[in-house]
Structure formats: structure tokens, C-alpha cells
C-alpha positions, -999 to 999 in steps of 0.1 A, spaced: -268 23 157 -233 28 152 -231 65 166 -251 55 197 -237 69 224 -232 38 251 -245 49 285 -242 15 306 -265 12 338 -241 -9 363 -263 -26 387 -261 -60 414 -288 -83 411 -285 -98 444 -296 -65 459 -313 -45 434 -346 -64 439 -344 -71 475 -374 -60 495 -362 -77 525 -354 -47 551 -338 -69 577 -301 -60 567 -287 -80 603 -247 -75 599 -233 -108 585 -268 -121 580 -276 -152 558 -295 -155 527 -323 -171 548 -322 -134 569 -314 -110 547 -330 -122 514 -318 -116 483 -326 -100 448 -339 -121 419 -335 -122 382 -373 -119 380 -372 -82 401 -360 -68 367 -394 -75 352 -405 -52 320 -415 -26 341 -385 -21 360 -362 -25 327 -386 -1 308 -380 26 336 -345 20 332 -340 19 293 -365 56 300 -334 69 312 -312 70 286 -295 36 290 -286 15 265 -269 -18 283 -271 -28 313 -242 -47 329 -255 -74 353 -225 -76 381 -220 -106 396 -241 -132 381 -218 -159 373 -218 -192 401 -194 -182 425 -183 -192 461 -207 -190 487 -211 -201 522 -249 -206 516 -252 -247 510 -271 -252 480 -255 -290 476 -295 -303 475 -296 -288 439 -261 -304 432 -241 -276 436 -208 -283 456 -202 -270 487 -175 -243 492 -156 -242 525 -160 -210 544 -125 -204 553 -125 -197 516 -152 -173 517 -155 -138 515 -188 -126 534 -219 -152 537 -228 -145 504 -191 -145 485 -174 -126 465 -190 -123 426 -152 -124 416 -142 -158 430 -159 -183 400 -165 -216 411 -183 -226 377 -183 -203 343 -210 -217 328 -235 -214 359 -250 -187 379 -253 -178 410 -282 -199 422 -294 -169 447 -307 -149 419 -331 -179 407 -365 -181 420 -361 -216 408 -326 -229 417 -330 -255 392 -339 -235 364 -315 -206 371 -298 -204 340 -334 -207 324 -340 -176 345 -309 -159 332 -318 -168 296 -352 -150 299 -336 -122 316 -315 -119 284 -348 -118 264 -362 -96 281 -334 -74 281 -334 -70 248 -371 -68 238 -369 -37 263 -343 -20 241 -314 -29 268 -278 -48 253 -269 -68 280 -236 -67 298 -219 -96 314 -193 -102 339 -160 -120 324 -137 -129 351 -102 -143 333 -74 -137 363 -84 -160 387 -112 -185 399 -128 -199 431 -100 -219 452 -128 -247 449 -136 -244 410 -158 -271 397 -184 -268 369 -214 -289 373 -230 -271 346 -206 -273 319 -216 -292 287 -209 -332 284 -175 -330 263 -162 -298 286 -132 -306 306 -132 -286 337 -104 -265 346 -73 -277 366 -90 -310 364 -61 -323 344 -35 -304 360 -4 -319 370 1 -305 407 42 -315 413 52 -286 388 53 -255 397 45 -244 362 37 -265 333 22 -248 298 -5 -272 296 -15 -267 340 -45 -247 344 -31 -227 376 2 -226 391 12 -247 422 37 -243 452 50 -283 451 54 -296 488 36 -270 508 1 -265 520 -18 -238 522 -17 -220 551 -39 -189 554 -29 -163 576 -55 -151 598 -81 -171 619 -98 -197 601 -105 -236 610 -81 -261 624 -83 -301 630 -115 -315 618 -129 -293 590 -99 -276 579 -98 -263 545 -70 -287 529 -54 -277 496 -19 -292 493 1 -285 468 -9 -246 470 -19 -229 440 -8 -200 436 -33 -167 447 -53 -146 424 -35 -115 428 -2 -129 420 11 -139 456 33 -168 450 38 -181 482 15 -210 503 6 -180 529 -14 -157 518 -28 -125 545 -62 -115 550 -56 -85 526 -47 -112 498 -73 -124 472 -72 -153 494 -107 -167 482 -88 -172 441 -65 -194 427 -42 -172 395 -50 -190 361 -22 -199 339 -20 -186 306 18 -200 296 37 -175 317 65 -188 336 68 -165 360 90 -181 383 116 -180 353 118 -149 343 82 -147 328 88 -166 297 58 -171 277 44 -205 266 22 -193 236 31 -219 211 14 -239 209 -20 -221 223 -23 -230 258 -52 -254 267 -65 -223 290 -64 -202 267 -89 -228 247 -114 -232 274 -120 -196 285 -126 -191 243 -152 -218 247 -169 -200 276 -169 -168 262 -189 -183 232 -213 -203 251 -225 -171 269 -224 -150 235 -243 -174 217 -268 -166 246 -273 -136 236 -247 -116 261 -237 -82 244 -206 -76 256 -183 -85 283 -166 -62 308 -135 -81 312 -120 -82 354 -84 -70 359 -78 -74 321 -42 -61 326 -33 -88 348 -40 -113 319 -11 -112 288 -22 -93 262 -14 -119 236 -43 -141 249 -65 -109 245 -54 -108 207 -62 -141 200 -96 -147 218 -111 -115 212 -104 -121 171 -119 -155 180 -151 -146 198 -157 -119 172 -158 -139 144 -188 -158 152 -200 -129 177 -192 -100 157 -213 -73 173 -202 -83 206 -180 -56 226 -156 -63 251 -148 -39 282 -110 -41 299 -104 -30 332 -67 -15 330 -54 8 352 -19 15 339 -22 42 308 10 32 291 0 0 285 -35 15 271 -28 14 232 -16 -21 237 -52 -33 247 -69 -13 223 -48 -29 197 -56 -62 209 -91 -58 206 -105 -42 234 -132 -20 227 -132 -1 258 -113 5 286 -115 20 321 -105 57 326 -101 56 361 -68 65 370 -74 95 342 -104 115 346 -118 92 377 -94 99 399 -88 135 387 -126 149 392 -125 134 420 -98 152 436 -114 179 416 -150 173 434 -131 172 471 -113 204 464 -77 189 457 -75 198 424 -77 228 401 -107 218 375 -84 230 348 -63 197 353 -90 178 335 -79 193 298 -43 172 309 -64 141 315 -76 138 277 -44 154 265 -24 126 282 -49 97 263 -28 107 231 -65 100 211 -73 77 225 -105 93 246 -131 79 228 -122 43 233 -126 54 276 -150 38 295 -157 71 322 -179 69 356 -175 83 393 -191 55 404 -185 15 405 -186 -14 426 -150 -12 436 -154 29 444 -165 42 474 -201 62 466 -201 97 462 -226 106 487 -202 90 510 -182 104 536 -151 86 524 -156 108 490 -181 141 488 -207 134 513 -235 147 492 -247 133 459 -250 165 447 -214 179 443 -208 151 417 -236 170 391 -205 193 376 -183 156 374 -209 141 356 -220 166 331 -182 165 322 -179 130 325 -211 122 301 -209 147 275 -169 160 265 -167 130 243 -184 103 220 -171 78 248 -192 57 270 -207 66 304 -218 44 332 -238 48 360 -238 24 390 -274 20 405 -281 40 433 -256 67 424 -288 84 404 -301 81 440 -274 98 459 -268 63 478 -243 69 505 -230 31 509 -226 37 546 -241 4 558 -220 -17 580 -232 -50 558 -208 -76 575 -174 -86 554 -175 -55 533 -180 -33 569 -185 5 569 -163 15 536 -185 37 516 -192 11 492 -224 -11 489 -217 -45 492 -211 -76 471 -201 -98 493 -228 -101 520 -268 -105 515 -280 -70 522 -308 -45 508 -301 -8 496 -329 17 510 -329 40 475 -334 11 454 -357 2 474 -374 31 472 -373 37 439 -386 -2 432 -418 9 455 -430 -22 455 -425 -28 416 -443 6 411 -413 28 405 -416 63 397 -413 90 425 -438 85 448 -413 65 470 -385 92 470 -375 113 491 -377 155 475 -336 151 474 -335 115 461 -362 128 430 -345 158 423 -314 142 415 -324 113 397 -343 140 375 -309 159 367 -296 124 358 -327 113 336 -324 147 318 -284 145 311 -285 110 299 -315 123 274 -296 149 265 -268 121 254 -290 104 240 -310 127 213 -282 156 212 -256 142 178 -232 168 191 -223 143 221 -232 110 204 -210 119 173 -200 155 175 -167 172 177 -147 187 211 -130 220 219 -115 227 250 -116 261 259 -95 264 289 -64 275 270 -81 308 266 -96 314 299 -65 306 324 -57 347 321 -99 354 321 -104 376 354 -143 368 346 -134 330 343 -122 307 375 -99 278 360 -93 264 393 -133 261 401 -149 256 361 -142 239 330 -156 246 298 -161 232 262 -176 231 230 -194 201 211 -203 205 174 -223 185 152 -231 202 114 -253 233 125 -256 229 162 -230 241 191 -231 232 224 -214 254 249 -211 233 280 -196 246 312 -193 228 350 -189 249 383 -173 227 409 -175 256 430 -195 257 468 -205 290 454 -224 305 432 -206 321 399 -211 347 369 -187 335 342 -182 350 308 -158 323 287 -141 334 259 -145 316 224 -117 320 200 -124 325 166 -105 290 157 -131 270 174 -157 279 153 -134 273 121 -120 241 137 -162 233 139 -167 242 107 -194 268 120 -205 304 111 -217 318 141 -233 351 119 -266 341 120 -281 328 155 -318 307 150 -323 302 183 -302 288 220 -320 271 246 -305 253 279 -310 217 277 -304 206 315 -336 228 322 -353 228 288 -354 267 290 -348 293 265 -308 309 268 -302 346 260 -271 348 246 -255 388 251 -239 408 228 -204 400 231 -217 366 218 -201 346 194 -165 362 214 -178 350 246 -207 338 268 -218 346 298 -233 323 325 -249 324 359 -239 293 376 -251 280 409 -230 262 429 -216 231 420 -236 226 392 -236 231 347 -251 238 319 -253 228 282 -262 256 260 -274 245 224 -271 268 199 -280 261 164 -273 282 134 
């Protein structure tokens, strides 16, 4: 439907459906285990599409660098100086129209596997999400997979120019690559001479262990050693063979694609393929991760149908959560999007983020409830959970390359204990959860549904009340943040207490919200609480104001309907 509300569940194959407890630092796939496309069977997607989701993104699944040697199935090997972690990193592509032969239960038949996955994706009610990773590629790219009249890329690349519109990657002509922390000398040594340039733009033949040393920086007709001049006419032949790709995993049935470091790409390349892909592949939405608001408009105007808030409303409720910030910030962070709010992609937790429950963040799953019921319901925007975070996973494993970071790992072969115990063996439900772990997943089931069947987030409109409750003696703007959704009949008043204690608030409602809502709060049918399903009493200096009892670090959504 066109007024669904997207709620994406972000989750990593390799160790979603990985009952192996081992988890020996640096282990190998042979140790460790890993997660298959076939653990997301129609029960576990069921229980997933029960909580509100409607996509699911599938991180990491295209074939990328590994030290794992799966050469007996055809599949190059990849030197490990090249290597993040045992199991690589899902952001260093070695072949775009593979995947990553760990997930298959049959390496042979993996992207058989993946296709079924797809399926059954969809006959659960789940839009499926994939990884497109357009900056860089594996130093070793090769596509073994790639259809008979495919030319691979860089495979026709002339390596004595620097740049050249029609290369693939960029080059450094006359010097070798020399990597800049230990790695192996003499007999073995990874050889790649000329250099190509690294991923995250590091134009030199040295790059440092805190480089993207594992990628290689595609060319898409920018000159950057001159100045940046672009090459766009004619199109680039990259520029052709990433459309090709994007198509041959559409007309798979992929959804949509959540585009990696989309800013680092040109925009004019976004404008061109996205048109491209759509007009075969209409329905298909594509996700840009951007980090720099002023060039926001530019990527929504090329296409993009969603891009990352992070360094908005990420990065300000989580100062918010970890007491740096006053919670009355948050009405600057859609004020500063200049309308542009409900093209957002918003979440307080991803792959690249350290987990809440961390110690590196809040240390308890919990303080993030007031975040997320902000997060989830001030707009028609989409929300995304990352699996575990419904949990209260900590990410405080010490898994090998990725170390003890506060993130879960997706470079090494590893399990996560909440998964795990929410899998229960393929049984799911509670009965493997921890009272904590239950609880919270509950409050996220019921927000989500509430996102789900309530029209006043899916397709409603907003008021922010803060500008009337700054001066409130009975209203804390540094601690809560409240606001109004409206859809015909139906008000929803919906107020967050980042507080470590408990609060009795009473926020004022002007009289030009209700006019701005097109409401007539005269006559009251009936106001219930929807995180807890209970009846609300609303007091009589209601429709002026509303009063709440909030426990710490927690909301509510009041619906009132007229």
C-alpha cells in the first residue's frame, strides 16, 4: 500500500541463524559456524513480519572477500593480507552477481538458495532489501558468476593511466602497493602493481591499517587528480555495468536497494541509473547512505527514495539518551530537514553503530524506549530496527578483527546469544528469553503495531509542541518531548521522558494545533493508551492540556478520537 508505513528489520545472515556457540576469537568458519539462508525458514520470517515489519534488508549477502578457501567450488581465492577478519568484510565485493557462498547450505546452489529466500520473503508478506555497494570493490574483484556476454570489471582497464574515462578504477602508474602494517613478505606476498587507488579515496600506493585497505575506489569519469573534472559524456562504461547489475538482482525479485556510502559516488550517475532501473523496476526503492545534510535535496532529486538521518536525529537522541543533550534539541533536527523529514531513513541502531545496550553508548537497552517511540512515530518516515536491538544485544563480544567495540560483528564468524535465544532452536517465541530480553521485545512488538494499524503515523499529520512548553514549570524541555499526530478524527498525543526519573507532566496544547489538524476537540468518544492497550483519563483542563504520569525513561501514545 502506498501509505504503508516502512518499518525495515536490518539483520546479518551469517550470524542470525548460527547455533554454533563456540565463538573462539578469530575463529574459522569450520570453528565458529555460520548462519544460512535456510535459518530464515517460514517460521522465523512469519515471527518477524508479526512484528510490524514490512522489508527486511539482508546485510551482507553479496560474494565478497574471504580468507575461507572455497576455490573447490570455483570460487577464486582472496589473499589474506587483503582481508578483513576470517570471514571479510560484506563491503569489499569480489563478484556482484554472486553470494557469499557461507550462507548456502549448498555452495553450489547458493544463488538458488538466495532466490528461494526471495520467495519466501515475499509469500511471508516481507519486501526484501538488498545490499548495493557502488564506491568500491574487493582489491581481487572477479565475477565467476556473471552472465556469458558480462565483461567483468577492470578487466579491460588500462593500468599506465592514472585516470582514463573508460578504466574501471584508478591506478598509481609505477608504484606497488605497499600496505602499511604487518602483512606477508617474499613468497606469498600480495602483489598488485600498478596500485589502484583505495576505497575511501586514499590516492596514494600506501595505505594504513585504518584505510579501507581491503577496496579498490571505482571510477565513475571523475578526474580527480585534475581538478575533479567529470567524464559523463559519453556515459561511462561503469556506469553501464553497475546498471546491468542493479537489474539482474531486481529482476530477481529484490525490493529495494540500500545504496553504501552513496555520497561518495557523483550524484549525476545516481540520476541516470536510478531513472534507468526504475523504468523496468518501477516499484523498486532505493536507500542512500549520506551523511552530509546540505547535499540531502540533491539525492532526493536524483532519485533516492530515502536517505539516512543519522547525523540528524541519530546522533542527536543519542546525545539526548547519554544525557548530553536537552531533548528539546530534537524539534531543530526536523526543522533543519527544510521538509524533507519524510524522505529520512531513522534508527538508533545499525551495523556501523555501536549497540545501545553497550557500554560505548547507554549500557542498558532500556533507556533507548523514549528514542524509539520518537524515532518510529513523529513522522510518515521509515524506521529500522537492527536484529538484536529488540533484544537489548550489548555487542560486547571480543569476535576477533572487529575486537571489543560495542558493535556485533561482520567481519569474523561468530554467534549472537539473543538471537540465539530468541531462534530457540527454530521454536522462537519467549520461552528462550531471559524476563529483560521478553519485556523489551514486547514494548518493540507493540510500537511497531501501533505503526502499523494507527493512520495517524502511517499517513497522519505532525505538531510539535515544544514551542509552548519551554516556559511550562509542569513541563521539563530538557528531559521530554512531545507531539501530536492527526489523521481525520483521531489525535494522538505522544510524549517521551528521557529522564532517570520518574515524571508528572501536564503539556500544553494550543488552540492552533487542533485547527492546524482540522480537529474539534468538543466532543471526546473515547482515549485509550496504546503502548499498554489501557483506557486513558483525560482531566479537565483537557483539550488545553494533558497530563501524564511518566516512568522513567519511557512514553506514551495517547489516542484520542473524536
Amino acid at each position: 500500500m502506498k501509505d504503508e508505513k516502512v518499518l525495515i528489520y536490518q539483520v546479518f545472515p551469517r550470524w542470525f541463524g548460527n547455533s554454533n556457540t563456540t565463538n573462539k576469537e578469530n575463529g574459522t568458519l569450520e570453528e565458529n559456524g555460520s548462519g544460512k539462508f535456510s535459518a530464515f525458514d517460514n517460521k522465523a520470517l512469519k515471527e518477524i513480519k508479526r512484528m510490524g515489519f514490512s522489508h527486511i534488508w539482508y546485510t551482507g549477502v553479496l560474494e565478497h572477500a574471504t580468507k575461507t578457501d572455497y576455490s573447490a567450488f570455483g570460487i577464486a581465492k582472496d589473499h589474506p593480507d587483503v582481508v578483513k577478519g576470517n570471514a571479510g568484510s560484506p563491503y569489499a565485493i569480489k563478484d556482484y552477481y554472486d553470494v557469499d557462498p557461507d550462507l548456502a547450505d549448498e555452495v553450489g546452489k547458493r544463488v538458488h538458495e538466495f532466490e528461494q529466500l526471495i520467495k519466501r520473503s515475499h509469500e511471508n508478506g516481507l519486501k526484501v532489501i538488498l545490499d548495493f555497494v557502488p564506491n568500491h570493490t574487493a582489491r581481487q574483484y572477479h565475477s565467476d558468476a556473471k552472465p556469458k556476454k558480462v565483461k567483468d570489471i577492470g578487466g579491460s582497464d588500462n593500468s599506465a593511466e592514472a585516470f582514463n574515462p573508460d578504466n574501471n578504477y584508478y591506478y598509481i602508474p609505477g608504484k606497488r602497493l605497499e600496505l602499511q602494517f604487518p602483512h606477508t613478505t617474499g613468497e606469498g606476498e600480495y602483489i598488485e602493481e600498478p596500485a589502484k587507488v583505495t576505497g575511501n579515496d586514499h590516492f596514494d600506493n600506501k595505505p594504513s591499517i585504518n584505510d579501507w585497505y581491503e577496496t579498490v575506489k571505482l571510477n565513475y569519469g571523475i578526474d580527480y587528480m585534475n581538478g575533479r573534472a567529470p567524464h559523463f559524456v559519453p556515459v561511462p562504461d561503469l556506469w553501464l555495468k553497475l546498471k546491468d547489475i542493479l537489474c539482474f538482482w531486481a529482476s530477481k525479485g529484490i525490493d529495494g536497494f540500500r545504496c553504501d556510502m552513496a555520497e561518495m559516488v557523483p550524484v549525476e550517475f545516481w540520476n541516470w541509473v536510478i531513472k534507468e532501473v526504475k523504468a523496468n523496476y518501477k516499484p523498486v526503492i532505493f536507500i542512500g547512505e549520506i551523511y552530509v545534510p546540505h547535499q540531502y535535496q540533491n539525492y532526493i532529486n536524483a532519485g533516492f527514495d530515502y536517505l539516512y538521518d543519522k547525523v540528524g536525529l541519530y546522533d542527536t537522541l543519542r546525545n539526548i539518551i547519554c544525557g548530553h543533550q536537552p531533548a528539546s534539541d530534537i524539534t531543530f533536527c526536523w526543522q533543519s530537514l527544510n521538509g524533507l523529514e519524510k524522505k529520512m531513513l531513522n534508527f538508533l541502531e545499525n551495523h556501523d553503530e555501536q549497540r545501545v545496550a553497550s557500554d560505548f553508548f547507554a549500557g542498558d537497552a532500556f533507556k533507548a524506549i523514549p528514542g524509539m517511540i520518537v524515532s518510529a512515530t513523529m513522522n510518515t518516515n521509515p524506521m529500522m530496527i537492527y536484529a538484536g536491538q529488540e533484544l537489548g544485544e550489548r555487542g560486547m563480544d571480543k569476535e576477533g578483527f572487529s575486537g571489543l567495540d560495542g558493535r556485533t560483528t561482520i567481519f569474523d564468524y561468530w554467534s549472537v546469544e539473543t538471537i540465539r535465544n530468541w531462534r530457540n532452536g527454530g521454536k522462537f517465541g519467549t520461552a528462550g528469553l531471559t524476563k529483560e530480553q521478553a519485556k523489551l521485545r514486547k514494548f518493540y512488538t507493540q510500537l511497531l503495531s501501533s505503526c502499523v494499524t494507527e493512520d495517524a503515523i502511517s499517513k497522519g499529520t505532525f505538531f510539535d509542541l515544544m514551542y509552548v512548553n519551554y516556559e511550562n514549570p509542569y513541563f521539563d524541555s530538557t528531559k521530554q518531548y512531545a507531539f501530536l499526530r492527526a489523521y481525520k478524527k483521531e489525535l494522538l498525543f505522544i510524549i517521551a521522558n528521557f529522564s532517570d526519573h520518574q515524571a508528572e507532566v501536564s503539556t500544553v496544547i494550543p488552540d492552533e494545533a487542533y485547527e492546524y489538524m482540522k480537529l474539534s476537540p468538543a466532543k471526546v468518544k473515547g482515549a485509550k493508551e496504546l503502548l499498554t492497550n489501557k483506557p486513558f483519563a483525560l482531566d479537565d483542563n483537557f483539550p488545553n492540556s494533558i497530563k501524564t504520569k511518566l516512568n522513567a525513561r519511557s512514553g506514551m501514545i495517547v489516542k484520542i478520537s473524536f
